[in-house]
N, C-alpha and C positions, 0 to 999 in steps of 0.2 A: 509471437514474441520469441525469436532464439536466445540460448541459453548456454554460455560455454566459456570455461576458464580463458583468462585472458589476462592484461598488465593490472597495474598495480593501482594504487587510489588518486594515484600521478600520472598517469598514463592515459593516453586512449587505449580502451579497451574494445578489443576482435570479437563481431558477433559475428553469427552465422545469420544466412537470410542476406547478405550481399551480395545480388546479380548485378550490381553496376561496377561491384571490385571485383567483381569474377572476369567481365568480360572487360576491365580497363588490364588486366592478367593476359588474358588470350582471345584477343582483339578477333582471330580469326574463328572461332569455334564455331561449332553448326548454332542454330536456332533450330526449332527450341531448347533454353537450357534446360538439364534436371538439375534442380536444385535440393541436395541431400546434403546439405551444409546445416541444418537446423533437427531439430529433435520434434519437430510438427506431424501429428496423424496426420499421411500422407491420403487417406478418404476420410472427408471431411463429413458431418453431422448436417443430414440436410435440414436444410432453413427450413421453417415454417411461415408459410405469406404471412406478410405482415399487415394490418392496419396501418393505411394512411396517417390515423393519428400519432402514430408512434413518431414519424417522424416532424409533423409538425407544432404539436405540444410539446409544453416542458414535462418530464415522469412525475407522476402523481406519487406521493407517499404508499398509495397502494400496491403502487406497479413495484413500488426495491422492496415492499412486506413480500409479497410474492414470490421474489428471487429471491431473498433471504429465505423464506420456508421453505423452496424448492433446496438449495444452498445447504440450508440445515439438515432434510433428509438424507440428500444424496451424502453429504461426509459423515452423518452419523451423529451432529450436535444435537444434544435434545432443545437447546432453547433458540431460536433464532436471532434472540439478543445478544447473542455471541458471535456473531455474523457480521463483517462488514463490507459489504462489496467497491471496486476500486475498479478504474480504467486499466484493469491489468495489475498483476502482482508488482511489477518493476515500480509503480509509484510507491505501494506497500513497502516495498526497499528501499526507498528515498525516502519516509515519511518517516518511515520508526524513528531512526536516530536523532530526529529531532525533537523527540518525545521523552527520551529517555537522559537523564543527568549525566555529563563529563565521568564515560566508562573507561573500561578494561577491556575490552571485545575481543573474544577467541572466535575463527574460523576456522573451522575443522575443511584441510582442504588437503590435495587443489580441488577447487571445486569453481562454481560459478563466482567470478572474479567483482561482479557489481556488490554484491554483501560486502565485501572489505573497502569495496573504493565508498560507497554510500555511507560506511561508518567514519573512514578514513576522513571524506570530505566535511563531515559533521562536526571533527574535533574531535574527536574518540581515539585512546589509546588502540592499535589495530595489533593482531599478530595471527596469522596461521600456521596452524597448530596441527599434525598429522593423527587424529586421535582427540575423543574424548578424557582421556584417562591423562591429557596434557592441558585441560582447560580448569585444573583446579583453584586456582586465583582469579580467574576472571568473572567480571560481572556481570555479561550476556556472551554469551552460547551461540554461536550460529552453524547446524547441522542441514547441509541435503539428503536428504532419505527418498528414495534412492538418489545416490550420487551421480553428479556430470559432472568430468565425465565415465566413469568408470562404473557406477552399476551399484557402487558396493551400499549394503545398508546396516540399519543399525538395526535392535531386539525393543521394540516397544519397551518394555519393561523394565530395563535400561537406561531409554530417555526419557521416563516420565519419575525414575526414580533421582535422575540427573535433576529434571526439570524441581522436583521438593527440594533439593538440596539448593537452588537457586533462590527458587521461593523462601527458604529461610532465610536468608541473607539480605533480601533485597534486591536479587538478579533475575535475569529473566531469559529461558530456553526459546530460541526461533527455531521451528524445523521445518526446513523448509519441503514438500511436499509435492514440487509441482509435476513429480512423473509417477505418484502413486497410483493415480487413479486405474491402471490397465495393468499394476503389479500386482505379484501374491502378498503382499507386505501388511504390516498390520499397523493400521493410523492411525493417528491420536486423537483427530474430532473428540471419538467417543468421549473420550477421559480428559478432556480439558479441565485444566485449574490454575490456580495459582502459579507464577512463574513463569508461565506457557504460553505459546503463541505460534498457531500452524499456520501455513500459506499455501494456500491452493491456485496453481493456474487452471483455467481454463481451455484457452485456445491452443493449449496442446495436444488435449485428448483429444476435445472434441474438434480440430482441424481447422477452427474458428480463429486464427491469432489474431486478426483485422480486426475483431470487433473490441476486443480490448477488453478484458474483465477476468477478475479474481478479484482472490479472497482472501480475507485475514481470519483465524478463528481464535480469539481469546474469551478473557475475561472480559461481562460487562463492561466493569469502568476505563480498563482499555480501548474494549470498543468504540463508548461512546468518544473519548481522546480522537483515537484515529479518524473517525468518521466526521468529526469538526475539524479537525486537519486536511480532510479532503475536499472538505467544502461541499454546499447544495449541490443538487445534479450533477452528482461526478459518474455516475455510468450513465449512457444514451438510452433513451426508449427505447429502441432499437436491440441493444443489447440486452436490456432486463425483458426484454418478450422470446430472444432468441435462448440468452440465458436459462431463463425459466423451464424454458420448453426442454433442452437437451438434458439439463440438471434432473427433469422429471423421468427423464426415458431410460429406465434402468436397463432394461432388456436390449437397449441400442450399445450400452456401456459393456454390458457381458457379451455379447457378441463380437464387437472390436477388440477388445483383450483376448479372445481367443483369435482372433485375424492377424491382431498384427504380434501376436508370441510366434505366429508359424512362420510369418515374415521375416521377422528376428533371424528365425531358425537357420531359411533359406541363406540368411546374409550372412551368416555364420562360417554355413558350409563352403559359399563363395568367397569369403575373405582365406577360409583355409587353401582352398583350391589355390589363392593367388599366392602361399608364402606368407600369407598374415599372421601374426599371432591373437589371438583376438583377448581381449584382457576386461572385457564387460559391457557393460549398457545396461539397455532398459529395452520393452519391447517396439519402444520409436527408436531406440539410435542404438550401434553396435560402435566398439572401440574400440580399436590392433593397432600392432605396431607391423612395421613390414622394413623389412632389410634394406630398401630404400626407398624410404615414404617419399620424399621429395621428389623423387624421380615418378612415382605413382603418380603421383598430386600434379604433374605436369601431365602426364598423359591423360589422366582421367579429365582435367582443366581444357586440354587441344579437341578433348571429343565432345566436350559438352558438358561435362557433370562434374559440378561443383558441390567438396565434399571439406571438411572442417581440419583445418591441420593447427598445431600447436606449440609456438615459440620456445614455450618451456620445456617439450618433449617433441625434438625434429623428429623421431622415428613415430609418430603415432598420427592416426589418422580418426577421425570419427565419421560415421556414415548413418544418415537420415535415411526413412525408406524408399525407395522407389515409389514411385504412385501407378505404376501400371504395367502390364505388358510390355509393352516397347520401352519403357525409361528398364524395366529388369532386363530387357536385354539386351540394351545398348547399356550397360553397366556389366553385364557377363562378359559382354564382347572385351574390355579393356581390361577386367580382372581375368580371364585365360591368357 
């Protein structure tokens, strides 16, 4: 699932993860493309075989307790009933606002452009808001920690103190989460309550986007809300086995957050080499500006790698990691 500011609640809005508009762009480009248009671990969580069954029964109640307890450990909820898992956070984002009564809605942005079109589309008063300390009147709260695309984050303690002052009222904090998992950042799993409601993707960290799954982490009776919202079997067998499995593997998680922060690093140093100014990310995606993005964004497009540019900000560019050898160095080749 890519993830990247874009139009309005009116608008189509520009993801990353299009190789059929990359190559309707520069019809001539080599094959194969790199595609570092999306903020996806570029080495992916290997699969574990799966049972046949998985794919031809329907998931037992047993199989989503399971990803739910795995779900729970790995973010740090103590109850699992605060858990609800979804074909991907993106539906999570479509589903809230219909849950929630004719709001006020602040988006702290720029940021990922489907939060305000999903609210916008619902009926909801919409505005984005440069800041928390400018969502005083509103009724829901929507925060990226860390932010896309730019990196920047908030102080835990902060937004759970944000998140009571919602709670008193009758509002409700969303933070959205979905590039925590491989930051030094500190997440609110733990401290869920009242007002609150975290989102986890998946297929980002673990490299899995295809399979489709995240999470919402609130309150019970939110939980339960959403999860009747989503209807029976809304994650595949398939995924609550693969799920389960990556959710469990901690030692696979601290090892990839130490791979791809050196990665980051590398891309840092090569955005500098090119005249970039680099201005943040995460340890999947870096984001500069460069004296002439658009003219970058052609060359880097004529050789093959397709990387994320931004209507709102022509000078900036965002860049996915490389997945290997030869894509980092036919991506060096174009930034010298």
């Amino acid at each position: 699932m890519a993830r990247g500011p874009g139009a309005g609640a009116g608008d189509r809005i520009a993801h990353g993860g299009d190789l059929d508009a990359a190559r309707r762009l520069f019809p001539q480009a080599p094959d194969p493309w790199i595609d570092l248009s999306t903020g996806i671990n570029p080495v992916p969580y290997p699969c574990p075989a799966l049972e046949a069954s998985a794919f031809h029964r329907l998931p037992s109640t047993a199989d989503l307790g399971a990803l739910r307890a795995a779900a729970a450990r790995a973010y740090g909820v103590a109850d699992p009933e605060r858990i609800v898992a979804a074909p991907g956070t993106q539906i999570l984002i479509e589903t809230l606002p219909r849950l929630v009564a004719c709001a006020r809605v602040a988006v702290v942005g720029p940021t990922y452009a489907e939060h305000a079109a999903a609210w916008g589309r619902a009926g909801h008063a919409v505005a984005t808001v440069p800041g928390l300390e400018a969502t005083r009147d509103a009724d829901v709260v929507v925060v990226v920690n860390p932010n896309n695309p730019d990196g920047r984050t908030w102080e835990a303690g902060g937004l759970r103190a944000h998140a009571d002052e919602l709670a008193g009222r009758g509002g409700l904090l969303i933070v959205d989460e979905a590039f925590a998992d491989l930051e030094p950042v500190e997440t609110l799993g733990p401290s869920l309550g009242p007002g609150l409601l975290v989102l986890r993707s998946f297929g980002k960290t673990y490299g899995l986007a295809g399979i489709r799954l995240g999470f919402a982490l609130c309150e019970p009776a939110l939980a339960v809300a959403l999860a009747e919202a989503l209807g029976p079997w809304a994650v595949s067998g398939p995924a609550l086995a693969i799920g389960r499995a990556a959710l469990s593997d901690a030692a696979w998680r601290l090892e990839a957050a130490v791979a791809r922060a050196a990665d980051a690093a590398r891309l840092d140093r090569m955005i500098l080499r090119a005249g970039g100014t680099p201005i943040g990310g995460t340890c999947l995606f870096r984001t500069a500006d460069f004296p002439d993005a658009a003219g970058l964004f052609d060359r880097l497009g004529a050789a093959g790698i397709y990387v994320r540019r931004f209507s709102e900000a022509p000078a900036r560019l965002r860049f996915g990691l490389p997945p290997d050898k030869a894509a980092w160095c036919r991506l060096s080749r174009i930034l010298r």
